[in-house]
RONUFI-270817 format. One line per 5 residues: for each residue x, y, z of N, C-alpha, C, O. Coordinates in nm, 3 decimals. Example, Ala and Ser with C-alpha at 12.3 -4.5 7.8 and 13.67 -1.06 7.14 Angstrom:
# RONUFI-270817
1.319 -0.569 0.780 1.230 -0.450 0.780 1.320 -0.330 0.780 1.424 -0.332 0.846; 1.285 -0.225 0.708 1.367 -0.106 0.714 1.290 0.003 0.787 1.341 0.114 0.804
This chain:
# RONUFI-270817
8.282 14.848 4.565 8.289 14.707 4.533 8.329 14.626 4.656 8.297 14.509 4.678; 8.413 14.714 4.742 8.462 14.587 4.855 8.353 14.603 4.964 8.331 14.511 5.043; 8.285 14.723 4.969 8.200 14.733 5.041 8.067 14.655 5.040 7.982 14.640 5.127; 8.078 14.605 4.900 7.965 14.526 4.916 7.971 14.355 4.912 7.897 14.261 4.940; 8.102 14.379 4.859 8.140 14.172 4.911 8.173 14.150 5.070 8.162 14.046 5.135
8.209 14.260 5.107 8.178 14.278 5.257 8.038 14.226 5.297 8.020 14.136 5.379; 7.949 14.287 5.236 7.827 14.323 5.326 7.777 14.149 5.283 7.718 14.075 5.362; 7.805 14.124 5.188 7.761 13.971 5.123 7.831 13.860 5.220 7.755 13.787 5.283; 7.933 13.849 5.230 7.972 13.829 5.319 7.951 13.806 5.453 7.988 13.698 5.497; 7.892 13.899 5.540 7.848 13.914 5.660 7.714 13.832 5.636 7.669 13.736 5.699
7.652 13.915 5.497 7.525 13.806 5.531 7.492 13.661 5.523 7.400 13.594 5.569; 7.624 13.627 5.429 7.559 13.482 5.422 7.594 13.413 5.570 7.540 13.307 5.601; 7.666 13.464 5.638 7.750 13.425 5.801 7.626 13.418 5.865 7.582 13.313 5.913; 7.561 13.538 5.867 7.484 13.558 5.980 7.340 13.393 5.920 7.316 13.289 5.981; 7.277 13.445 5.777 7.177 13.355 5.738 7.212 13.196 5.772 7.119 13.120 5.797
7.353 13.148 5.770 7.381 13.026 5.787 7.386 13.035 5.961 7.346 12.940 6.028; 7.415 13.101 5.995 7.443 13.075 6.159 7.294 13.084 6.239 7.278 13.015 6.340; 7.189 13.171 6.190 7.077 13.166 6.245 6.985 13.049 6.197 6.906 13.002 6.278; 6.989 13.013 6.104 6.918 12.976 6.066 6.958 12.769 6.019 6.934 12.683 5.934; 7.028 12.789 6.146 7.061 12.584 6.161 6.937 12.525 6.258 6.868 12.589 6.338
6.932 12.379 6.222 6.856 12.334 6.329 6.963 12.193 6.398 6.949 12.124 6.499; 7.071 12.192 6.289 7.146 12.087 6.319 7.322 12.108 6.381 7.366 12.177 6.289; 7.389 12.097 6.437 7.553 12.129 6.413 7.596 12.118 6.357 7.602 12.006 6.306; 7.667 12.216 6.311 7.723 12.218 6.207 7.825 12.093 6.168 7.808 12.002 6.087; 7.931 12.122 6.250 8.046 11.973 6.198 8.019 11.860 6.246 7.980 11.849 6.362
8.033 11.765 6.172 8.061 11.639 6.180 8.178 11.548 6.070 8.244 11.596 5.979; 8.175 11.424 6.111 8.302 11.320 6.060 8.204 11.190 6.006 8.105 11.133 6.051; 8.268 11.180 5.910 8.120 11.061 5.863 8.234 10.908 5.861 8.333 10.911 5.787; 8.209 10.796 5.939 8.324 10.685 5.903 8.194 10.575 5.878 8.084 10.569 5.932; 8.254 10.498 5.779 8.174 10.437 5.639 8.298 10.321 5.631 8.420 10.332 5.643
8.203 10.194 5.603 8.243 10.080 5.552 8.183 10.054 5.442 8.064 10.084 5.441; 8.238 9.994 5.321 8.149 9.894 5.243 8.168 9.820 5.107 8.206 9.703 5.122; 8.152 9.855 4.997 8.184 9.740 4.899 8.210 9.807 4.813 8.141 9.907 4.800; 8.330 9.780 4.707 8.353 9.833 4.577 8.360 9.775 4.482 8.441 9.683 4.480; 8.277 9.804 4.358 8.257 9.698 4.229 8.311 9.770 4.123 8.244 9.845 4.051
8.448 9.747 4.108 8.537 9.806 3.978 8.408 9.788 3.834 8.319 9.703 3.831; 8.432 9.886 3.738 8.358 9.842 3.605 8.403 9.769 3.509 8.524 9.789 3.515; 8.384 9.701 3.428 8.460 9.598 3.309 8.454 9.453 3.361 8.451 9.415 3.478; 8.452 9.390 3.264 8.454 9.236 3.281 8.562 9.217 3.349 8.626 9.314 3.390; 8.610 9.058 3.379 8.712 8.993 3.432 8.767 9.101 3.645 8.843 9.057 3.731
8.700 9.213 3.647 8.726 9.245 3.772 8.623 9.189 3.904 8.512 9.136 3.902; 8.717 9.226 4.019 8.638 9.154 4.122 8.631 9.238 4.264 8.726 9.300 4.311; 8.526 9.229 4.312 8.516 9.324 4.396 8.541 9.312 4.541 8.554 9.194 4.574; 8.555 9.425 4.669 8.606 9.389 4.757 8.579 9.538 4.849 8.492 9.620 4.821; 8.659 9.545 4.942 8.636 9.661 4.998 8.684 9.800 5.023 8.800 9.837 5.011
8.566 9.883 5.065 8.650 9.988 5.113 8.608 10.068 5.204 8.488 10.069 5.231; 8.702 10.158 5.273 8.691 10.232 5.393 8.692 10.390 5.394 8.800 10.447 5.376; 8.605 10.445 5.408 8.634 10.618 5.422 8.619 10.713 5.554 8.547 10.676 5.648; 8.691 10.837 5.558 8.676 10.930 5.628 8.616 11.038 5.551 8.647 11.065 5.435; 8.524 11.104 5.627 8.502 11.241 5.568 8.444 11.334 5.656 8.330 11.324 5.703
8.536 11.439 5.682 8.464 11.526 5.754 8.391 11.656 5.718 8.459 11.737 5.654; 8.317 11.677 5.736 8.163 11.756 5.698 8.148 11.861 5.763 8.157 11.858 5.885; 8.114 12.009 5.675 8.068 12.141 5.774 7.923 12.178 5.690 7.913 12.207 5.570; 7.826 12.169 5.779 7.693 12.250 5.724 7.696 12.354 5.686 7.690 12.425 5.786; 7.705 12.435 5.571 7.698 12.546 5.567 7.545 12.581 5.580 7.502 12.689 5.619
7.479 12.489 5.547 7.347 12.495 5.595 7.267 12.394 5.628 7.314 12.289 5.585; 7.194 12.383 5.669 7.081 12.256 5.718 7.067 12.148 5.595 7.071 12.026 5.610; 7.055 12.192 5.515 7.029 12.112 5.386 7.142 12.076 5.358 7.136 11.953 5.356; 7.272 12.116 5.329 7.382 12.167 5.250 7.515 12.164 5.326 7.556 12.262 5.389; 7.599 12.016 5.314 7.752 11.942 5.380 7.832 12.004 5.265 7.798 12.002 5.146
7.957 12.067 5.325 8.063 12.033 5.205 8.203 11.994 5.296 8.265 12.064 5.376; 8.221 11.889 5.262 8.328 11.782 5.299 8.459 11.750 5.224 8.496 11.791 5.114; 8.516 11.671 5.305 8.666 11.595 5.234 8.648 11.500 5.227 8.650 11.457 5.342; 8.620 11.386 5.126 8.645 11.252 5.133 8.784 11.211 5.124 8.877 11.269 5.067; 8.785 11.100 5.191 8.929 10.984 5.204 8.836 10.906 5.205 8.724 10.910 5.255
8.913 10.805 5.118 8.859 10.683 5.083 8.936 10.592 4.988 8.954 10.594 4.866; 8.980 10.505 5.096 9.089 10.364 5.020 8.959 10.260 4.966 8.839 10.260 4.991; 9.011 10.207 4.914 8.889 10.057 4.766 9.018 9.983 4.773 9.121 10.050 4.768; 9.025 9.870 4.781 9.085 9.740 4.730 9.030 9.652 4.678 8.961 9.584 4.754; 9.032 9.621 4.574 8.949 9.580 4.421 9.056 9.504 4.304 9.178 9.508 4.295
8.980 9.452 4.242 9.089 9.395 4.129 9.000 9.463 4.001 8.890 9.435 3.955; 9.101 9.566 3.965 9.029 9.590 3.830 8.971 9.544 3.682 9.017 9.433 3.656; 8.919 9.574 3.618 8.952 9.495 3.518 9.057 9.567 3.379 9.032 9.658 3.301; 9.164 9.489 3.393 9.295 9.532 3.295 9.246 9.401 3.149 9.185 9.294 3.150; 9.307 9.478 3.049 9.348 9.428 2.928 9.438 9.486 2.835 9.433 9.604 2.800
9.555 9.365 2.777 9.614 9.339 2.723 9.628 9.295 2.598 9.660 9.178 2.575; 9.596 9.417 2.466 9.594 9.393 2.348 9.406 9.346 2.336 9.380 9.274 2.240; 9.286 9.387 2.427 9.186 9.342 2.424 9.177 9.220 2.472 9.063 9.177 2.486; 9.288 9.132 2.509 9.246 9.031 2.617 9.254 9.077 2.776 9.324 9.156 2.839; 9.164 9.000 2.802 9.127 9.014 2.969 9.256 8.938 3.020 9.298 8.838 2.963
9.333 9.008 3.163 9.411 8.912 3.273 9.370 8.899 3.364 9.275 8.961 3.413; 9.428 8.819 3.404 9.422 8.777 3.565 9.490 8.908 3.683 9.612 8.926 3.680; 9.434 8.963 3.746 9.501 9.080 3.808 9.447 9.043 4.010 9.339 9.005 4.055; 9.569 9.074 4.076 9.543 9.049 4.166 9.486 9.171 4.234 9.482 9.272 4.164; 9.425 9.186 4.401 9.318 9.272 4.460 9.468 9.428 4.466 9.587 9.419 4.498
9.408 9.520 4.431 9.515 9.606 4.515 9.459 9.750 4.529 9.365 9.782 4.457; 9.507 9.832 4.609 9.420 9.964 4.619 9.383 10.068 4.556 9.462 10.093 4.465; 9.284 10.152 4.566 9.285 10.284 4.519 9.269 10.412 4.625 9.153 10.432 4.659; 9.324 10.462 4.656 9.310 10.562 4.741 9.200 10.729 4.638 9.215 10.770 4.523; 9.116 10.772 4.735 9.099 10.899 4.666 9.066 11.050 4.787 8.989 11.050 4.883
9.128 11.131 4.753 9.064 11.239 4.817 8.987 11.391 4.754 9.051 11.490 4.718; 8.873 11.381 4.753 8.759 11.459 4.699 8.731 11.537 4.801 8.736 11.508 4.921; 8.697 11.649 4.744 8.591 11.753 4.758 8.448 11.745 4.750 8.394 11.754 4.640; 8.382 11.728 4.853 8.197 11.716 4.833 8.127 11.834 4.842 8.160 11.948 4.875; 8.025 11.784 4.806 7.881 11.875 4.827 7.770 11.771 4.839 7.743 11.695 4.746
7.698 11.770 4.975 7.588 11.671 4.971 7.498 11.782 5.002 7.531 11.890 5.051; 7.341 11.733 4.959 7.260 11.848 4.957 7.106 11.759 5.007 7.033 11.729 4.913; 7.079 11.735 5.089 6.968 11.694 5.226 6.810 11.728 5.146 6.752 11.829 5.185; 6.762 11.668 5.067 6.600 11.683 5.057 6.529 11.725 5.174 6.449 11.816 5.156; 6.544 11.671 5.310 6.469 11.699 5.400 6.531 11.743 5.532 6.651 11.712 5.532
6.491 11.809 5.654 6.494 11.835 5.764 6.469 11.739 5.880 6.524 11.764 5.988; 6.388 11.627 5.867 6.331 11.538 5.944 6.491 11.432 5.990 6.608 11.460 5.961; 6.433 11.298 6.076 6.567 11.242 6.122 6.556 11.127 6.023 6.642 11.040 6.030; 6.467 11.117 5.937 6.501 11.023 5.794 6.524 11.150 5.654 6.431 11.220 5.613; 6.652 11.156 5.606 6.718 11.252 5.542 6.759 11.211 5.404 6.879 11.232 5.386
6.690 11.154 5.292 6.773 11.151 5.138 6.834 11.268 5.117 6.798 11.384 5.140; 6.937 11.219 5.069 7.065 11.323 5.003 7.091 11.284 4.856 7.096 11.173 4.805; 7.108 11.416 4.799 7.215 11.348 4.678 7.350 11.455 4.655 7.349 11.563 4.715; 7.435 11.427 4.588 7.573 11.496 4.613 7.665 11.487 4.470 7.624 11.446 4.361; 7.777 11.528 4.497 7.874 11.574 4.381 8.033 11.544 4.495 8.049 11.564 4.616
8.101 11.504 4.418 8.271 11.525 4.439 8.373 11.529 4.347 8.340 11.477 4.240; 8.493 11.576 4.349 8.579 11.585 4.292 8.699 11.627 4.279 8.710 11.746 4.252; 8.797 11.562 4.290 8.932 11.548 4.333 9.026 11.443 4.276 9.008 11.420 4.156; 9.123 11.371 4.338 9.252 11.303 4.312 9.234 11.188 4.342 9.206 11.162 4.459; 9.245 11.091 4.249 9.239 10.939 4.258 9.420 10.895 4.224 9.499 10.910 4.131
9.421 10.838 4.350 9.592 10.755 4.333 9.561 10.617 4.336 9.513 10.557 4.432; 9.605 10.543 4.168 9.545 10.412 4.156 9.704 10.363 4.221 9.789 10.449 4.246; 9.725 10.239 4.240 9.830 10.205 4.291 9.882 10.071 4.126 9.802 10.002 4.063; 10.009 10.079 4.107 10.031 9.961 4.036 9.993 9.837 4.081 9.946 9.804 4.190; 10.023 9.765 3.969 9.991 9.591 3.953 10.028 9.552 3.835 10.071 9.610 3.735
9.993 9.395 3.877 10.109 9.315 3.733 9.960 9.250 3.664 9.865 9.205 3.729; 9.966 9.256 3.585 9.876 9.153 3.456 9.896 9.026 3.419 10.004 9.023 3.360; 9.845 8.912 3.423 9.927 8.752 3.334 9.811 8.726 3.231 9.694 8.693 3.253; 9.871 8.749 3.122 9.765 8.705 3.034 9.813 8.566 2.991 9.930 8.528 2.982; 9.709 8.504 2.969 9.689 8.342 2.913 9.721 8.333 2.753 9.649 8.396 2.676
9.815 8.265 2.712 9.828 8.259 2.535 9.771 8.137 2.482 9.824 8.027 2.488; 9.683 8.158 2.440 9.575 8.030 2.368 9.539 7.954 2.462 9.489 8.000 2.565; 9.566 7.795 2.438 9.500 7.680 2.540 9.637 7.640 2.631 9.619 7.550 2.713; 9.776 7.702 2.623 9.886 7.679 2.710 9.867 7.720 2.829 9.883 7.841 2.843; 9.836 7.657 2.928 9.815 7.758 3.073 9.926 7.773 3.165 9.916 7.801 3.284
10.059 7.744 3.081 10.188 7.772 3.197 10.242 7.855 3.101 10.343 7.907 3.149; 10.221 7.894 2.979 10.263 8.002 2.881 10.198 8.112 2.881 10.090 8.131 2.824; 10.261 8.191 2.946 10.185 8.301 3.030 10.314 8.415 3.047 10.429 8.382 3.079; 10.264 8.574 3.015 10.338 8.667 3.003 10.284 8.758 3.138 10.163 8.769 3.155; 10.347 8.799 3.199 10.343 8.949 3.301 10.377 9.094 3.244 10.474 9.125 3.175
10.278 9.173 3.289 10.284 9.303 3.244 10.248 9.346 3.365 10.167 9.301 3.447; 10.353 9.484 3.363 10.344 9.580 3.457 10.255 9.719 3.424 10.279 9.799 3.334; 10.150 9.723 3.518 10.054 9.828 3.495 10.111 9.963 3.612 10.095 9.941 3.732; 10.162 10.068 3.578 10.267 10.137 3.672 10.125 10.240 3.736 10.030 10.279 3.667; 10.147 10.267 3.893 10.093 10.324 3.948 10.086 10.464 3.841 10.160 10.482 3.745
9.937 10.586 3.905 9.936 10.650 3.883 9.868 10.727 3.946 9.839 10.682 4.057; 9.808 10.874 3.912 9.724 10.987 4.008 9.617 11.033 3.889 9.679 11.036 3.783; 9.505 11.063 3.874 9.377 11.076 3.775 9.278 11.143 3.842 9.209 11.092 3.930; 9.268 11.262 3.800 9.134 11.318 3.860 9.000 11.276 3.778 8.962 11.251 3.664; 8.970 11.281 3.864 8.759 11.224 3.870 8.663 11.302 3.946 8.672 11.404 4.014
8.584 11.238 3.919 8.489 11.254 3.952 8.342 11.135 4.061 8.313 11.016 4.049; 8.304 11.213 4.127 8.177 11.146 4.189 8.033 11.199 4.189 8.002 11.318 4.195; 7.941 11.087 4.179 7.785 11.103 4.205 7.752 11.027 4.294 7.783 10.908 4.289; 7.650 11.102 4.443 7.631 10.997 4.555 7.498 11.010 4.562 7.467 11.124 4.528; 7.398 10.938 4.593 7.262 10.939 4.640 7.252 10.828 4.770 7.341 10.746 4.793
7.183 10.835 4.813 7.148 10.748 4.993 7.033 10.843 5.065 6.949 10.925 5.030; 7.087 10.775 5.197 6.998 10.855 5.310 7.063 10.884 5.425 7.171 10.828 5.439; 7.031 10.945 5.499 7.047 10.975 5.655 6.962 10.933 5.794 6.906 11.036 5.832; 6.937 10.842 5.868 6.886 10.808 5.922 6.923 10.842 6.061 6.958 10.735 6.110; 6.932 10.913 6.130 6.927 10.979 6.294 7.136 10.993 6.272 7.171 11.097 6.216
7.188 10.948 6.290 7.332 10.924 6.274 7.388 10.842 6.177 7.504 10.841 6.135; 7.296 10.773 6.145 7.350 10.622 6.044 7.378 10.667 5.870 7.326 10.770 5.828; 7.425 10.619 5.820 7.381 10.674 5.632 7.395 10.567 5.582 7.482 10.493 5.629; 7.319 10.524 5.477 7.358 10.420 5.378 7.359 10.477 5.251 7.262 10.547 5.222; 7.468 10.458 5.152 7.470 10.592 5.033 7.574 10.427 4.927 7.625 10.317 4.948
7.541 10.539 4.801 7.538 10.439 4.665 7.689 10.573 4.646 7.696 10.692 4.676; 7.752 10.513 4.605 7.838 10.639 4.525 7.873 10.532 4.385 7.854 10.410 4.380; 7.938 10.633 4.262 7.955 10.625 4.141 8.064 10.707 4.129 8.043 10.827 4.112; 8.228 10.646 4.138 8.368 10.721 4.105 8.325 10.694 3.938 8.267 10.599 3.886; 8.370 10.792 3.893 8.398 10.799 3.788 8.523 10.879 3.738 8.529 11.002 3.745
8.651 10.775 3.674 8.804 10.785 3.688 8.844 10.770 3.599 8.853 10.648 3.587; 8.896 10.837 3.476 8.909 10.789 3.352 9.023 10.659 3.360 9.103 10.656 3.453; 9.023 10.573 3.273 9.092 10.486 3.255 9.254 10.482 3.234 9.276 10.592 3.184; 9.389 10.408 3.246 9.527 10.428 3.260 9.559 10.325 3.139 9.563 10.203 3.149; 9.578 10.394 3.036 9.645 10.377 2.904 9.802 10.360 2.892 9.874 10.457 2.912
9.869 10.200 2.849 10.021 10.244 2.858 10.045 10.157 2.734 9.956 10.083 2.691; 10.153 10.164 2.684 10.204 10.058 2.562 10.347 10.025 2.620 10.436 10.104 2.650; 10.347 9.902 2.628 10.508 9.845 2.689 10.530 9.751 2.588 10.460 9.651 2.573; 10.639 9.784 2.508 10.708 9.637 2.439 10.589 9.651 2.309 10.587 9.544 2.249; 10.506 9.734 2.257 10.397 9.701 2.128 10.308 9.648 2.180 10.239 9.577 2.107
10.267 9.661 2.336 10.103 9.596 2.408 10.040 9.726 2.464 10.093 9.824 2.516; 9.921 9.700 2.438 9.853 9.786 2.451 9.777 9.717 2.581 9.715 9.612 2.591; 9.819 9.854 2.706 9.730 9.778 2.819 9.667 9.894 2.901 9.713 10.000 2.943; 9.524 9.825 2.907 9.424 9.911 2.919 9.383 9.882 3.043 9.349 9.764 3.054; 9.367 9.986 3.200 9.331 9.959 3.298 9.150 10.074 3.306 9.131 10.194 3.284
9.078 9.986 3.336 8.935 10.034 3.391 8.940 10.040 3.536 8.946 9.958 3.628; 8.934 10.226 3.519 8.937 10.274 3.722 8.843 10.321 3.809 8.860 10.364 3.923; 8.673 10.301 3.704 8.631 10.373 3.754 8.498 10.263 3.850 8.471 10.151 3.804; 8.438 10.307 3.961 8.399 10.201 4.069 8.306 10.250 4.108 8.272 10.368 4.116; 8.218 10.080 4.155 8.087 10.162 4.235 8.079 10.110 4.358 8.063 9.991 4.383
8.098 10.248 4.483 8.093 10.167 4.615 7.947 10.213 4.671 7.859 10.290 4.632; 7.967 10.119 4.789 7.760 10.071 4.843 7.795 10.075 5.010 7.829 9.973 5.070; 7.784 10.193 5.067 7.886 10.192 5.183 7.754 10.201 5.286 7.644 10.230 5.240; 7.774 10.172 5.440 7.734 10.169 5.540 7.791 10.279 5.691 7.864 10.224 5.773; 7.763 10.380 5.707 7.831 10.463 5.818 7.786 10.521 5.908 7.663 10.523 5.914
7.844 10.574 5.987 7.778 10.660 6.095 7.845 10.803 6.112 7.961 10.823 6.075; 7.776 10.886 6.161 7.823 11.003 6.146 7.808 11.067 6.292 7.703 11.075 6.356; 7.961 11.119 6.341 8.008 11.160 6.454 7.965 11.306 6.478 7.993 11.365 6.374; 7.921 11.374 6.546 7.847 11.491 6.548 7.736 11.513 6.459 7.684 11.418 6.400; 7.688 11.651 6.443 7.609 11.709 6.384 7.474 11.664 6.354 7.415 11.648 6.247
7.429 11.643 6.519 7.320 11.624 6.557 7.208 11.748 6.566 7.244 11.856 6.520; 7.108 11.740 6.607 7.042 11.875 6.650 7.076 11.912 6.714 7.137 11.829 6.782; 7.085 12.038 6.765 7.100 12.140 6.849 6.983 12.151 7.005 6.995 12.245 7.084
């Protein structure tokens, strides 16, 4: 038995090492836009790192980092508040997987890992009084998720769609029921540091 996860072993080393046309590592740094889901939120930006090993020509598996500053959309007893911009940090595990070989490259991909939403306060509006107004505290938290990415690769450049998907942060303070929506769609712009051809 060990003799042969050995031998499996060796081979997938050798099949991935002969058989690149590209380098292996690279660092992918990405700007671009994040659109929280649910009414009453507003969108804004965000920034990632991710660094990338080919295990094969086709086939990245990476670390994402990636901060979003966004205003979600929170509710309070089913009313919408007013919530100001504040962050989400996440760090995932990828797999992007390269349709093609050429220096124009569609990808599509998978991640999944740790989303740290950060707290914020809520003001909901009571009827037509607009200085009668309550604050609720929405308390930071950590939520694993999930991601779906599709884009392209263009010589160094990428432009890619991603889809966090984060389940939502459920709390009851005082008999209110307050409901935060975490999950986001960013539309990012990057370039990617190595892992050029060979």
């Amino acid at each position: 038995m060990t003799k042969s996860l050995v031998l499996a072993f060796f081979a997938l080393i050798t099949l991935s090492a002969t058989a690149q046309d590209f380098k292996p590592f690279k660092v992918n740094l990405s700007l671009g836009y994040a659109r929280p889901a649910g009414s009453g939120a507003a969108g804004g930006l965000l920034v990632s790192l991710e660094p990338k090993y080919g295990v094969m020509d086709k086939l990245d598996l990476g670390l994402r980092i990636e901060l979003a500053a966004m205003a979600r959309s929170i509710s309070v007893n089913n009313q919408n508040g007013d919530v100001s911009a504040k962050g989400m940090g996440s760090y995932l595990l990828t797999g992007t997987y390269y349709l093609s070989n050429n220096n124009f490259r569609p990808y599509v991909g998978l991640g999944a890992g740790l989303y740290s939403i950060a707290g914020t306060t809520v003001t909901v509006v009571n009827g037509q009084v607009q200085d009668d107004y309550d604050d609720y505290k929405v308390e930071a938290s950590n939520k694993f998720g999930v991601m779906a990415r599709v884009g392209f690769k263009a010589g160094h450049f990428n432009l890619g769609v991603e889809y966090n998907i984060v389940p939502n942060s459920k709390s009851d303070i005082l008999g209110q029921s307050i409901d935060s929506k975490n999950a986001y769609l960013g539309v990012k712009l990057g370039v990617d540091i190595g892992g050029g051809r060979k």
